[in-house]
N, C-alpha and C positions, 0 to 999 in steps of 0.2 A: 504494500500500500504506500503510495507515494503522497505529501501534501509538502503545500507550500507557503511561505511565510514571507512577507516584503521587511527588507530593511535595511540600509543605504551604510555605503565605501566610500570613505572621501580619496580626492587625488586633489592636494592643495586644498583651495579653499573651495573644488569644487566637487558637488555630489554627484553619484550614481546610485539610480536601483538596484539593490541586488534583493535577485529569489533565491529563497533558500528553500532549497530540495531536501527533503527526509526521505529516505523509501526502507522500509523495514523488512526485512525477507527471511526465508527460514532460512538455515546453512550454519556453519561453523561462526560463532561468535566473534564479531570484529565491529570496527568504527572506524570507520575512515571520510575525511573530510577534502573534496577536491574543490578546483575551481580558486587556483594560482592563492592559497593561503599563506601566512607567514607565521614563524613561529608561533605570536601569540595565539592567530586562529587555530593553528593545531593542539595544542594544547589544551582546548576550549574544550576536546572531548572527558580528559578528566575531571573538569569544572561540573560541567553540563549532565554527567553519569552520576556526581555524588550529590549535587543538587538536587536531581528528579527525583532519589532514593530518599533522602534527608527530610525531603518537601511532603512526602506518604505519597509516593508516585510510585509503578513497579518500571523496572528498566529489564522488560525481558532478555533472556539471551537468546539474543538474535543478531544478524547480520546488517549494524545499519551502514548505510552512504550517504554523506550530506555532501550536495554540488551547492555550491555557492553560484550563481549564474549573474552575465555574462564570465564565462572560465576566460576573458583576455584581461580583465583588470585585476591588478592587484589587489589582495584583503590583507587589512594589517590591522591592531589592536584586537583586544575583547570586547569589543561592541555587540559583534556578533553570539555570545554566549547566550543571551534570553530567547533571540528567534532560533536556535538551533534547538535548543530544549522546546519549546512550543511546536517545532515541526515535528521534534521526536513523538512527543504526548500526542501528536494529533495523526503521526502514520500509525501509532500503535492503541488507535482507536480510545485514551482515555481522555479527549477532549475534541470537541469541536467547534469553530467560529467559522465567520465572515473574512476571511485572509483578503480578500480586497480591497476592505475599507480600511486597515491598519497599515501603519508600518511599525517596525519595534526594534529597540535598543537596545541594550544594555550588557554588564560584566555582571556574572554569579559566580558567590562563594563558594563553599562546598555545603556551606549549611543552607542554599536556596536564598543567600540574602544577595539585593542588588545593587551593586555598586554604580560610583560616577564612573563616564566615561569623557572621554575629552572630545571635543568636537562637534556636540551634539545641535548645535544652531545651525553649522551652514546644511547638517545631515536634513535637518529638519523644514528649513526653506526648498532644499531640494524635491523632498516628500511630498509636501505641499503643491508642489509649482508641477508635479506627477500626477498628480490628484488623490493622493493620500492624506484625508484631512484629520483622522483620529491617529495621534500618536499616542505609543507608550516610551514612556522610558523611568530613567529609574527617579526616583522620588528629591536626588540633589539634582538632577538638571533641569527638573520638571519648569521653573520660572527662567531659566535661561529658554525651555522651548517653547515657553509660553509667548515667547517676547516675537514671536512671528502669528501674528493675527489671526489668519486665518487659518492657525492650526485650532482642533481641539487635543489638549494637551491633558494627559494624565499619567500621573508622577505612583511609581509603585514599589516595593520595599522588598519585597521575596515573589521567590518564584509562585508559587501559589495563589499569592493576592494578583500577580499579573492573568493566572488562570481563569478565577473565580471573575475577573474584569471582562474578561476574554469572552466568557461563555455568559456573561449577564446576569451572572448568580448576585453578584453587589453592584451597585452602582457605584462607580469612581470618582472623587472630588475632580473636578475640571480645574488645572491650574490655570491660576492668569497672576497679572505681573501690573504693579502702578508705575509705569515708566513717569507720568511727573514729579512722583516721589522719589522714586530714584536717582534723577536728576537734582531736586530741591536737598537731599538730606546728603546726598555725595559728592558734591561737586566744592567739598570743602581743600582749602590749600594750610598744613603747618606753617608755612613761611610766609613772608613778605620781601618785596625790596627795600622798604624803610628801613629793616635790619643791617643792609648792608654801607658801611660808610664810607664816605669819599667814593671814587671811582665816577665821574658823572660824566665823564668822556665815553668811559667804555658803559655806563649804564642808556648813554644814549645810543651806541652804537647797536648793544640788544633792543632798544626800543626799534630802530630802526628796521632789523633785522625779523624782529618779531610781529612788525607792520606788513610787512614786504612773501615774507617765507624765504625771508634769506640763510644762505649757510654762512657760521661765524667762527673765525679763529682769534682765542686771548692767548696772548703772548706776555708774561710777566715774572718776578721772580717770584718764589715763593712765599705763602702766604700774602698776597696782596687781594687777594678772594675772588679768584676766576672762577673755581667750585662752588662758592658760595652763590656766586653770582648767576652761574647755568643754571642750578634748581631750581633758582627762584622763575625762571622765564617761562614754562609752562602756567604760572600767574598772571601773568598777561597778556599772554596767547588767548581770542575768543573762545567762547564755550564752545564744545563741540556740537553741532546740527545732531539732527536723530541718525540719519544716512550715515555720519561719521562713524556715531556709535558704535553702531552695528557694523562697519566697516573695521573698526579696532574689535568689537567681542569677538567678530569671527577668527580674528589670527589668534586673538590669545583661545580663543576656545578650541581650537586645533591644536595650538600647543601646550594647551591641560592647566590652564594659568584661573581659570576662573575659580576653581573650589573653595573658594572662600566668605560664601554666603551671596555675596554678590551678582546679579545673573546679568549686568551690564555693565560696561568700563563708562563712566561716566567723566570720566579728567581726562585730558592730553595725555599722553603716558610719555613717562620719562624715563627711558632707560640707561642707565652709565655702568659698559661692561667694562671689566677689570682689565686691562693692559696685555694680560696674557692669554685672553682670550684667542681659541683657534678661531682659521677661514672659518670653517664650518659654521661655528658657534655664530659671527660676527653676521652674517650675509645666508644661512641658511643651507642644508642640505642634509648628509646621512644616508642608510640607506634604505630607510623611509623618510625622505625629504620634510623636515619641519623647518615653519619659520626661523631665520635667525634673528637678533638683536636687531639690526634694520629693517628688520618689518615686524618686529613687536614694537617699535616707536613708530611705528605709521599716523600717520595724523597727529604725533607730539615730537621731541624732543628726543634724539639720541647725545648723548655729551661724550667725548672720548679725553678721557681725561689724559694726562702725560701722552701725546700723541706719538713725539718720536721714539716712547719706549714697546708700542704695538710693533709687532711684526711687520713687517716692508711686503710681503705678501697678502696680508691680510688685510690693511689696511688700498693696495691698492686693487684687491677684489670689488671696493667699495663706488670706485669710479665710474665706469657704470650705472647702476643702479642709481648715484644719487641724481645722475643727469637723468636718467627716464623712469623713476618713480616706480621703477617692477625690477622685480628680479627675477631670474629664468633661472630655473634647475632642471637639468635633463638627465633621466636615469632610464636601465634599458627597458621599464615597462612605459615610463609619462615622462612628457615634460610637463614641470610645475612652474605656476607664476605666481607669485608674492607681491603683493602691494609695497612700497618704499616709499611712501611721498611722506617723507619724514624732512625737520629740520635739522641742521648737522651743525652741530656746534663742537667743538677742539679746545682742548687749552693745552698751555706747553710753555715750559721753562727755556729759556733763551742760550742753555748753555746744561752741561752736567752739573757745576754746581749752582747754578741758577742766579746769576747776578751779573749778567754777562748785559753791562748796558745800565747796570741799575746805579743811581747816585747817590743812593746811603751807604753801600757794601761792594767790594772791590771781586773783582771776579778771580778765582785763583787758575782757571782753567785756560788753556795755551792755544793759539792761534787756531792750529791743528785741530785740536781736539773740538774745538768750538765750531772748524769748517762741521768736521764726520759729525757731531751730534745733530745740526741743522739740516745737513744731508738725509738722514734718514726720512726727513718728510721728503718726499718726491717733486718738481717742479708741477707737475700735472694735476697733482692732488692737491696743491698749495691754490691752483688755479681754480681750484673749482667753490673755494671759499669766497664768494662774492662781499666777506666783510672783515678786516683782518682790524683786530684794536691794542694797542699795548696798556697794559693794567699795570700800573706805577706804584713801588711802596707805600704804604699811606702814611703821612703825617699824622704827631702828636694831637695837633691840631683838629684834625679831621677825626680820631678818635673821638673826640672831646665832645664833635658836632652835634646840633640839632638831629631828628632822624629825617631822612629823603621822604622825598613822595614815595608814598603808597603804592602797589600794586594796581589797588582799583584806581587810582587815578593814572599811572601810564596807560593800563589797560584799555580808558574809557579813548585814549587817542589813539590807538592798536587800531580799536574796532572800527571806528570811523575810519581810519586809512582803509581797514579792509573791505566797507561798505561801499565804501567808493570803487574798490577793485572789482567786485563783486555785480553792481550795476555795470560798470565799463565791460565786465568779458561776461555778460548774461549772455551771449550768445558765440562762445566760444568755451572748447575744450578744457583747461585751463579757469582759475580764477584767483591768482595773487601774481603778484609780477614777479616773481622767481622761475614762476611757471612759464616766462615768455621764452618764444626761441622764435629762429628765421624770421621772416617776414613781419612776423608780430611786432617786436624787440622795438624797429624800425618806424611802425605804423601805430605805434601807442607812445612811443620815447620822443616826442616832438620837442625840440632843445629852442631855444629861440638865439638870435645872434651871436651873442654874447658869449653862452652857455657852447654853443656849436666851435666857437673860435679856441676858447679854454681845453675844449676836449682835444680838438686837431694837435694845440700845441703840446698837450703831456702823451698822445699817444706815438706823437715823433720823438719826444726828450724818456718818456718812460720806457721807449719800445716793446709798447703793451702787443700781447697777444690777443685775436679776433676775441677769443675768449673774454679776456680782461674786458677787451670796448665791451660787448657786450654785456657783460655784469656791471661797469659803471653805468651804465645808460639805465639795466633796470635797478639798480640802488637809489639812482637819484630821482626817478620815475615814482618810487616810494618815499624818499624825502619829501617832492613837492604833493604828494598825496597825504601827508602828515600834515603841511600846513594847506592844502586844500588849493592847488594851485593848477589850474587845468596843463598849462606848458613848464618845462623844466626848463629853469632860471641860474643864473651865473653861482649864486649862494648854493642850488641842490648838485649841482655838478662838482664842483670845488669839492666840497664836501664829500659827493659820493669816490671824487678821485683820491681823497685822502689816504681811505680805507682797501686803499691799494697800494702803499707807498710801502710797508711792513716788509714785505719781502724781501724789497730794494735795501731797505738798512738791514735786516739781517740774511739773507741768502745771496746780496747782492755781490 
């Protein structure tokens, strides 16, 4: 007797149906699981044989075969653990449903109890958009699958209680999810920028950055609060849209990050991986491809802190991706694409021992050594930083200070800038001027005389690369959008040229 069960295989952030086949036959006792499974799926059968036993189910001895169908995609995780046991109890005649109106999730223990699984949102938009409107899954992801509408979602605890649901014996609570609560109670920030003192050059230069979707490089010695200062910028970045939302839950719920009561990412995310971070880790892959760090900061902040002490490989895997906002992984079953439209912010000591330029403390480190440590940033990569700022010791003085503007007050001029970008590309690809390229850059970056003649002369005395023109044009595109300036003027140019001069004093 053969029956079948629907329940979806992600590849990336995107789903498939898969049917799962049970067929139960008389013959010498065996379980075998086809239909291109991976460890964890195979293994499912010991899971799956002492759950049905544990739950007061019988697991006759019999010959079963579970095909996962289509057999060309790969299956990976325990997801599949609850519909494989469901197909079993229903070839072997102790339950029967409606298999076409479901689809079902979940990892079982050996006691029948059912565990999270990771990924369960984009599984579950996929279901939905199949015409599988009633899900089951397990009872922690139940408000993460709630959060797609037109699911009816129901959250279940053991294998049994997913049964007795199955078969109509109980009616199942319907989960659903307060998304403007979610939003209203979560969208708190520990920090502010009024904590941090002095630095008002480079706090302007995040504002700018953070107007625009610019990438930023701080360059200073130690402790002058480049770290301090990147945390804070996810506070002043807009709230994230609902679309966004859901744009960041699905990566992190692919790669198992939600468990923690939460069933939406409601902040910018800000991710700061540690210096010894592999390719792998930084940019994504494996050999079941998951997000890396560049696309768990999707839609927020990645900060690489100590830049030249990252690998010179890993760091230039990164090139790429931040110019086209995706990341491609190809492995021999898929190629995967990851979302990257993150902001990339760098900090870095000017020297090994970090005072290389600084006017309180004398740098011990020798010509030489100060060339190879600047070296390790790449010229290429250095290029792609459209905002570079030097963060200066602080003064006694400046300890002493008043505290800065507020967050929500840089913020409130953020959003405005953005608004503005927002209406200008309503009907393009694209909506913040980071995001400009070709034709656009040109056709949005309108410089008036003045501004035009300034730029001619530093891109002959700077011998900037198309790259560089191109990124001054849209910084300063974003400065005159900060003060509301339809054309880019002599003040926004100047300015945006400044933030290009870094290089020249230390790589130059």
């Amino acid at each position: 007797m053969i029956r079948k069960v629907i329940s979806c295989a992600l590849t990336g952030l995107e789903g498939n149906i898969i049917e799962v086949e049970a067929d139960c036959a008389m013959g010498l006792p065996a379980f075998d699981i086809v239909g291109l499974p991976d460890t964890a799926v195979k293994e499912s059968k010991e899971r799956v044989r002492a759950a049905i036993r544990n739950c007061g189910f019988d697991f006759p001895s019999r010959r079963y075969t579970v095909n996962l169908a289509p057999a060309n995609i790969k299956k990976a995780g325990p997801l599949f653990d609850l519909p494989i046991a469901i197909a079993i109890l229903c070839a072997t005649g102790q339950m029967q449903f409606d298999a076409e109106q479901y689809a079902i999730m979940g990892e079982l223990s050996l006691s029948g109890e059912i565990r999270f699984v990771p990924g369960v949102l984009p599984s579950v938009m996929t279901a939905v958009k199949s015409g599988y409107k009633k899900i089951i899954v397990p009872a922690e992801n139940a408000q993460e699958a709630a959060l797609v509408s037109d699911a009816e979602v129901y959250g279940v605890k053991t294998l049994a209680e997913a049964v007795n649901l199955l078969e109509g014996k109980t009616e199942g609570q319907r989960a659903s999810v307060d998304i403007d609560k979610l939003f209203t109670n979560n969208q708190i920030y520990s920090c502010d920028f009024s904590e941090v003192k002095g630095q008002q050059s480079v706090k302007r230069a995040l504002e700018i950055a953070a107007a625009g979707g610019h990438n930023c490089l701080m360059i200073g010695s130690p402790g002058s609060g480049k770290s301090m200062l990147a945390k804070r910028i996810p506070t002043i970045l807009p709230d994230l849209t609902m679309d966004e939302a859901l744009e960041v839950t699905k990566v992190h719920s692919v790669a198992g990050l939600l468990n923690n009561g939460l069933p939406l990412v409601t902040t910018r995310p800000f991710r700061a991986p540690h210096h010894s971070i592999s390719t792998v880790g930084l940019v994504g892959g494996g050999s079941v491809p998951k997000p890396g760090e560049i696309s768990l900061a999707h839609n927020g902040v990645l900060f690489l802190d100590e830049l030249p002490e990252f690998r010179r490989d890993t760091t230039e895997a990164m090139r790429q991706p931040i110019e086209d906002g995706e990341i491609h992984i190809t492995r021999v079953y898929a190629s995967i694409a990851y979302p990257c439209k993150t902001m990339v912010v760098a900090a870095m000591n000017p020297c090994k021992c970090g005072y290389y330029g600084d006017k309180s403390r004398k740098c011990r480190c020798s010509t030489t050594s100060i060339h190879n440590y600047l070296a390790k940033v790449s010229g290429p990569l250095l290029d792609r930083f459209d905002i570079q700022t030097e963060a200066s010791s602080i003064s006694y003085g400046e300890v002493n200070s008043e505290p800065g503007e507020s967050s929500a007050e840089i913020k409130k001029r953020v959003v405005a800038a953005r608004d503005i970008q927002t209406a200008r590309y309503k009907n393009e690809p694209f909506y913040c001027n980071a995001d400009l390229e070709g034709d656009s850059v040109f056709r949005y970056c309108v410089l008036d005389s003045d501004a035009e003649s300034i730029l001619q002369k530093s891109f002959e005395s700077l011998n900037l690369s198309m790259r560089a023109y191109s990124r001054i044009l849209k910084v300063a595109r974003t400065i005159a959008d900060l003060e509301n300036e339809e054309k880019i003027g002599y003040l926004h140019i100047t300015e945006a040229i400044s933030y290009r001069t870094l290089d020249r004093k230390f790589w130059g």
